[in-house]
C-alpha positions, 0 to 999 in steps of 0.5 A: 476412570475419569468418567466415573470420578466425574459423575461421582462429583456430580452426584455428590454435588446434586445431592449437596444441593438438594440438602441445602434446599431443603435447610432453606425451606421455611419451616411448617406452621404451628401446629395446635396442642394436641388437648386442643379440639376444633372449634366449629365455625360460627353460623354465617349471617343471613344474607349468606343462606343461599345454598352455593348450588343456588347460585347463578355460575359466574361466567353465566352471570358474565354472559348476561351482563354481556349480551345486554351491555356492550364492554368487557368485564373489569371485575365481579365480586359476589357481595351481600344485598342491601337493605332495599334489594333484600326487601325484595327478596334478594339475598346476594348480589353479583357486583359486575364492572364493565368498561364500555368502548366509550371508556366508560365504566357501568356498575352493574348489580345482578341477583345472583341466584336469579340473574335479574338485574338489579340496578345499573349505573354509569355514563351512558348507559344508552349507548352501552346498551346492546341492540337486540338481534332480528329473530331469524323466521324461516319463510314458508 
C-alpha cells in the first residue's frame, strides 16, 4: 500500500513539474495578421549572382590554402569581390585566416567558385610557403 502511495506522489510530483515548465516557457513569436501577405524578398545585388552549386565547397577551399601555406585555418567568411577583383571576373571572394607556425597571420583571398588565389598578405610569406612534394616516378 505504501508502494503505491509512493509512486503516486511521485507521479504527481513529475507531473507538477512538467506543468510549471511549460508556464516558463517563453511565449512564441508574434504571429502576422492574417490579411497580412508576404512580401517576396528583394533581388540580392550583383556580386551575389553565382548560383550556390557554383561555389567551391568550403572545406575544399581549406584544403587548398593548406596545401599551399603551412598553418591552420583561424577563419573563412565567404565576402563580396572588390571593385579590382571584379574586373577580373570575380564575383565572390572566400576570405581565409591562416595562423603560420611562426605565429603569423596570412590574409588569403581566394575566387570562390575557381579557388584561384587572389591576393595573399602577411609576414613571411616565404616561410609560409609549403614545399612542393618530389613526384614519386616508378622506374623501369
Amino acid at each position: 500500500m505504501r508502494r503505491l502511495i509512493v509512486i503516486g506522489l511521485i507521479l504527481g510530483a513529475v507531473l507538477f513539474g512538467l506543468g510549471a515548465l511549460e508556464r516558463l516557457r517563453a511565449p512564441d513569436a508574434p504571429r502576422p495578421p492574417a490579411h497580412a501577405s508576404a512580401r517576396p524578398l528583394p533581388p540580392l545585388p550583383d556580386e551575389f549572382a553565382v548560383a550556390m552549386d557554383d561555389l567551391l565547397p568550403r572545406h575544399k577551399a581549406v584544403r587548398r590554402a593548406q596545401a599551399r601555406f603551412d598553418g591552420r585555418v583561424l577563419a573563412i567568411d565567404l565576402v563580396p569581390a572588390r571593385p579590382a577583383e571584379r574586373a577580373q571576373g570575380t564575383n565572390l571572394i572566400y576570405r581565409l585566416r591562416l595562423l603560420t607556425p611562426a605565429r603569423a597571420v596570412l590574409d588569403i583571398r581566394m575566387d570562390a567558385v575557381s579557388g584561384r588565389f587572389v591576393e595573399v598578405a602577411g609576414a613571411d610569406l616565404t616561410a609560409a610557403r609549403q614545399k612542393p612534394k618530389p613526384s614519386r616516378k616508378k622506374d623501369d
